[in-house]
RODO-2510 file (C-alpha; in nm, 4 decimals, decimal comma):
residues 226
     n   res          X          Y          Z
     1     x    -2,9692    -2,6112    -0,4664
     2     x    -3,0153    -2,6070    -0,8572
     3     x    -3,2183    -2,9218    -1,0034
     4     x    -3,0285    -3,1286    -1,2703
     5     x    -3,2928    -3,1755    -1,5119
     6     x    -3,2743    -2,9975    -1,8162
     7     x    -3,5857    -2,7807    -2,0095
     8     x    -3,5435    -2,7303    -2,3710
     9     x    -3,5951    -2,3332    -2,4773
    10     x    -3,5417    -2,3725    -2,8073
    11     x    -3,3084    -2,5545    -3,1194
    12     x    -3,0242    -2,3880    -3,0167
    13     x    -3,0786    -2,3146    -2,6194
    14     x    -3,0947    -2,4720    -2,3114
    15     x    -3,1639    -2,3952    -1,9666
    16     x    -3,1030    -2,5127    -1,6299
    17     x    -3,4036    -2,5257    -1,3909
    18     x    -3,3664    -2,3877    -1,0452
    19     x    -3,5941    -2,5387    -0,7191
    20     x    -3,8391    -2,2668    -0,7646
    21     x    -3,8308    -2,3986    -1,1899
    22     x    -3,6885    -2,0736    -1,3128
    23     x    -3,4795    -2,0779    -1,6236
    24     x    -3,1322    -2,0480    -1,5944
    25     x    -2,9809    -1,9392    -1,9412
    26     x    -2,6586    -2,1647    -1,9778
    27     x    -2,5421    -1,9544    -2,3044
    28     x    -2,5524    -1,6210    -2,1027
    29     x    -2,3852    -1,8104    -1,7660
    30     x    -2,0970    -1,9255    -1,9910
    31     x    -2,0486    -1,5756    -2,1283
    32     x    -2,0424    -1,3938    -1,8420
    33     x    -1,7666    -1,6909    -1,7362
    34     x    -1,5768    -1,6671    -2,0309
    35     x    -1,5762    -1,2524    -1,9735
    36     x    -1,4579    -1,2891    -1,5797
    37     x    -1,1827    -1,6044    -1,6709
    38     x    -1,0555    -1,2633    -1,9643
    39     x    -1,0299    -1,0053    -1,7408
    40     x    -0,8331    -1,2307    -1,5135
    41     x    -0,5978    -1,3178    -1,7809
    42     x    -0,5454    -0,9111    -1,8551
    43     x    -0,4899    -0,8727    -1,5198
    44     x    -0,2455    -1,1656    -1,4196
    45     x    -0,0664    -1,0283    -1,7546
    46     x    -0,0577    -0,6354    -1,6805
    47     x     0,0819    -0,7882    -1,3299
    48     x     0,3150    -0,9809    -1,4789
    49     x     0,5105    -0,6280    -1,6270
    50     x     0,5556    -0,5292    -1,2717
    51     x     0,7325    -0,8475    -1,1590
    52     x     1,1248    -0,8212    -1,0380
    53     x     1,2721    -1,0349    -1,3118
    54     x     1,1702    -0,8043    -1,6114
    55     x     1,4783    -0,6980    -1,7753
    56     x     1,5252    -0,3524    -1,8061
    57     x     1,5959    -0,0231    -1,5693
    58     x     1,4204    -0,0649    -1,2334
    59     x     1,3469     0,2936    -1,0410
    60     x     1,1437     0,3084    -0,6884
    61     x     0,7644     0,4069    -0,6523
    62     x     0,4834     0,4485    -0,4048
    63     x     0,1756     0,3028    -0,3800
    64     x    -0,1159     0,4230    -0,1589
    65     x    -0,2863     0,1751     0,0211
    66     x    -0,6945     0,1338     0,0438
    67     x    -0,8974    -0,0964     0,3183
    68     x    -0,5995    -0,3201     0,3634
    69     x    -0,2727    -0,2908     0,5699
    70     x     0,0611    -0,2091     0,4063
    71     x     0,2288    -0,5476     0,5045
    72     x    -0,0377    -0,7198     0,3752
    73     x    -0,0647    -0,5506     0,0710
    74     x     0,3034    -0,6046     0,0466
    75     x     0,2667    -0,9384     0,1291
    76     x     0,0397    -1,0303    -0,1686
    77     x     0,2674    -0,8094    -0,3792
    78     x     0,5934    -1,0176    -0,3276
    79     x     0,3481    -1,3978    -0,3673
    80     x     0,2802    -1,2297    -0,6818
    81     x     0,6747    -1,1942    -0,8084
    82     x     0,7023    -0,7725    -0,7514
    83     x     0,9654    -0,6596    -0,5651
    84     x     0,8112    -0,4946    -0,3042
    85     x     0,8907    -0,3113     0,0753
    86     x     0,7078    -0,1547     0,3335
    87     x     1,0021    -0,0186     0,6111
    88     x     0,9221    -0,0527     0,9526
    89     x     0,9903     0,0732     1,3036
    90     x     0,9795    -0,0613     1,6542
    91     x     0,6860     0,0417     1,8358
    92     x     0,6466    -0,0317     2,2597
    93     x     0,3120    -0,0688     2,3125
    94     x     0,1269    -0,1551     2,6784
    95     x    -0,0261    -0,5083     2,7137
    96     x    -0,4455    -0,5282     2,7220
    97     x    -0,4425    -0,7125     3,0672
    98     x    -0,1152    -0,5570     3,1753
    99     x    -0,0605    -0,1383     3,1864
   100     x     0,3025    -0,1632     3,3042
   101     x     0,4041    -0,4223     3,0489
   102     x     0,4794    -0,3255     2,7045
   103     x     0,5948    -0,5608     2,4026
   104     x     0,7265    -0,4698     2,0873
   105     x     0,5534    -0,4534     1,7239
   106     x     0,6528    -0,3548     1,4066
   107     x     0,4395    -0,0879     1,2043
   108     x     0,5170     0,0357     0,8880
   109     x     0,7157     0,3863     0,9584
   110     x     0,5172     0,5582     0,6607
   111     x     0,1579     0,4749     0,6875
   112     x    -0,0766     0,4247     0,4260
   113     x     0,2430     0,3403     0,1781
   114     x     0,3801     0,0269    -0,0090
   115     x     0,7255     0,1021    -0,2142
   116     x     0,7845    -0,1113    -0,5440
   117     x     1,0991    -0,1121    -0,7655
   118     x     0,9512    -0,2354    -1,1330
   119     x     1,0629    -0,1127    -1,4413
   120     x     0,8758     0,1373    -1,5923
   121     x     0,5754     0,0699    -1,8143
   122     x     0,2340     0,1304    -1,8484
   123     x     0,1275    -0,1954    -1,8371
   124     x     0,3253    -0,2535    -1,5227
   125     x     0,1686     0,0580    -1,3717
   126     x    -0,1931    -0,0461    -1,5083
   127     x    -0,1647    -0,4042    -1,3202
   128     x    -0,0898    -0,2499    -1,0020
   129     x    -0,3631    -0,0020    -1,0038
   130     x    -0,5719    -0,3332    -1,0468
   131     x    -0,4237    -0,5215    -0,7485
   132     x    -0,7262    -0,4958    -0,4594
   133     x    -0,6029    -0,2615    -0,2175
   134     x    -0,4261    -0,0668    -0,4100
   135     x    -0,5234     0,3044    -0,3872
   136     x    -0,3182     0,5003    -0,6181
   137     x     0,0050     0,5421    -0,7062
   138     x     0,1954     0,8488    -0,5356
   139     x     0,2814     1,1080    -0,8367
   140     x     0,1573     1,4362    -0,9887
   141     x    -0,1046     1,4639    -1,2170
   142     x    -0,2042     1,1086    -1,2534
   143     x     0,1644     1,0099    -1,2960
   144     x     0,3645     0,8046    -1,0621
   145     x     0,6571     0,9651    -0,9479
   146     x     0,9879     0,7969    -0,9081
   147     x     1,1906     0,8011    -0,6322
   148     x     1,5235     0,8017    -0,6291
   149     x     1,7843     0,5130    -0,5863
   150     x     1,9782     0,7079    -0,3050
   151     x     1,7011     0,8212    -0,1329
   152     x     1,5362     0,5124    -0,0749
   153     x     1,8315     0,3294    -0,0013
   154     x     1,9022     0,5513     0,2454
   155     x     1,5569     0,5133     0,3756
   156     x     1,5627     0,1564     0,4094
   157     x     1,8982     0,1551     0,5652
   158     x     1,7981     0,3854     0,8483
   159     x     1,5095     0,1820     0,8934
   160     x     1,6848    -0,1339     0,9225
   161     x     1,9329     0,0567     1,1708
   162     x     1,6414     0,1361     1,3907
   163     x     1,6252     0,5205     1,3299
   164     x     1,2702     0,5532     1,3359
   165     x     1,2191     0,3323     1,6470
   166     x     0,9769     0,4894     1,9453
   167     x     1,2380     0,5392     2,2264
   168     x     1,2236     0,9425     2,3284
   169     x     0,9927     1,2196     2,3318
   170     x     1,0331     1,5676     2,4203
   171     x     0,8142     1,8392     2,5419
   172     x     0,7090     2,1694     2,4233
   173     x     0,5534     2,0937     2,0767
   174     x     0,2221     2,2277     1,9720
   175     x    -0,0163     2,1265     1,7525
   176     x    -0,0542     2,4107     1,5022
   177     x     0,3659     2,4552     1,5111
   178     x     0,6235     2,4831     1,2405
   179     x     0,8735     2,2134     1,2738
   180     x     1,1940     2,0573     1,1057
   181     x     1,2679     1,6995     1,0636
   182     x     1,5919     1,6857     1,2170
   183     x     1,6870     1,2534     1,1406
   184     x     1,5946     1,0099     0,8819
   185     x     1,5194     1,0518     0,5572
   186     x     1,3394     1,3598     0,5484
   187     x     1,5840     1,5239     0,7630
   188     x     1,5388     1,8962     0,6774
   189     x     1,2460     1,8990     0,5200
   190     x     0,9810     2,1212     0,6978
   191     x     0,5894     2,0958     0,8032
   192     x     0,3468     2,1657     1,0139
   193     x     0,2690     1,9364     1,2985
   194     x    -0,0845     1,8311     1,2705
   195     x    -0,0722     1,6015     1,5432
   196     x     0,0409     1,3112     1,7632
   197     x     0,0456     0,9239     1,6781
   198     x     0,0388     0,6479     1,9190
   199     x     0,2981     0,6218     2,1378
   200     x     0,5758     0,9027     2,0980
   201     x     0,5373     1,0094     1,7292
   202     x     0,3800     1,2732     1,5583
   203     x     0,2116     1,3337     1,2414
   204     x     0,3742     1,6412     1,0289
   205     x     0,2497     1,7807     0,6863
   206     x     0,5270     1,8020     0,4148
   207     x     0,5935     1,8116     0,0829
   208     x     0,6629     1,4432    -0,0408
   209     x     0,7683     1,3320    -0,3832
   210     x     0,6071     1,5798    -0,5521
   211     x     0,2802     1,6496    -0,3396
   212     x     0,1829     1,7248     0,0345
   213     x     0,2291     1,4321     0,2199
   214     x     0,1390     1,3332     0,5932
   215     x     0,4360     1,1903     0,7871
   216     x     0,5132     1,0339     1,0978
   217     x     0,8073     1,0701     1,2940
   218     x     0,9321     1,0277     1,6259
   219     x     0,8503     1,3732     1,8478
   220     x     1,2856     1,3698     1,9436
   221     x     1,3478     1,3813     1,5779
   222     x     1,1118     1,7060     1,5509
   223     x     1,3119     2,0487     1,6018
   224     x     1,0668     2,3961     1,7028
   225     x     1,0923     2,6334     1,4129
   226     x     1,0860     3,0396     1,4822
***
């Protein structure tokens, strides 16, 4: 616990005394405060670009996620005034104490993705990339990449509707296989299955706004290719 006595240094510094009588340097304390209460202030103001009443053209964009969970993340996102949405699916999942119950849970039907519609700016884009737990955005070359009105609507909607819901799974897929997303959003696009999720889903590689992307999807909306 610091002392409260105070040891002159010199005419124009002072120091605080800790128990072991060490000089704390109260110039060089309140700088370092002064530079941490600045950055804040950039921050909260790069943030503030990104926030859903900023007039202007709003388009869609992905964030990757980084040692947090994507509700969470989009969670904090929305306390902060972005408009943010993380789609999710019905999962059944077997109780700890009970293997023939199941209850339901929600997890996010992309994983490792939060989707924010801003208006486009670099400082918008700059406060986001300083949000804690944000990875990256999703994009080419260092730049996000938009995502289109339709497309997302449509992605939401079939979310809400339940489309991505664990209910079936067929048989007869290999890891290794070519496949084709046959419902949902990325119906038609085409991957390789890499593997299987929990429950009855499975994780295909595909080419997502712009880049490879892992996805998971429910096994019955998988088709076998050649």
């Amino acid at each position: 616990m610091m002392a409260v006595n105070v040891k002159q240094l010199s005419d124009a510094q002072h120091a605080w005394l800790d128990d072991e009588g060490n000089a704390i340097n109260i110039d060089r304390a309140w700088k370092k405060s002064d530079k941490v209460m600045a950055e804040r202030r950039l921050e909260q103001g790069l943030l503030a670009a990104a926030r859903k009443d900023v007039p202007g053209e709003r388009r869609w964009f992905a964030l990757r996620t980084l040692g947090v969970g994507e509700i969470e993340l989009c969670s904090q996102l929305i306390d902060s005034g972005v408009d943010a949405v993380v789609p999710v699916k019905k999962v059944q999942v077997k109780r700890r104490f009970q293997p023939r119950s199941c209850r339901t849970i929600h997890r996010p039907v992309l994983r490792g993705l939060v989707f924010v519609n801003l208006v486009s700016s670099t400082e918008a884009f700059a406060g986001l990339l300083r949000v804690k737990g944000v990875a990256a955005f999703v994009g080419k070359e260092g730049r996000p990449h938009p995502i289109g009105e339709h497309e997302m609507r449509k992605f939401m909607d079939l979310a809400q509707e339940g489309a991505f819901d664990e209910r079936y799974a067929p048989t007869g897929l290999v890891v290794g296989e070519k496949v084709k997303i046959g419902v949902g959003p990325f119906v038609a696009f085409e991957g390789i299955l890499t593997g299987y999720g929990k429950g009855r889903t499975a994780r295909v590689m595909t080419w997502l706004f712009g880049r490879e992307h892992l996805v998971e999807v429910k096994l019955a909306n998988l088709e076998k290719l050649g």
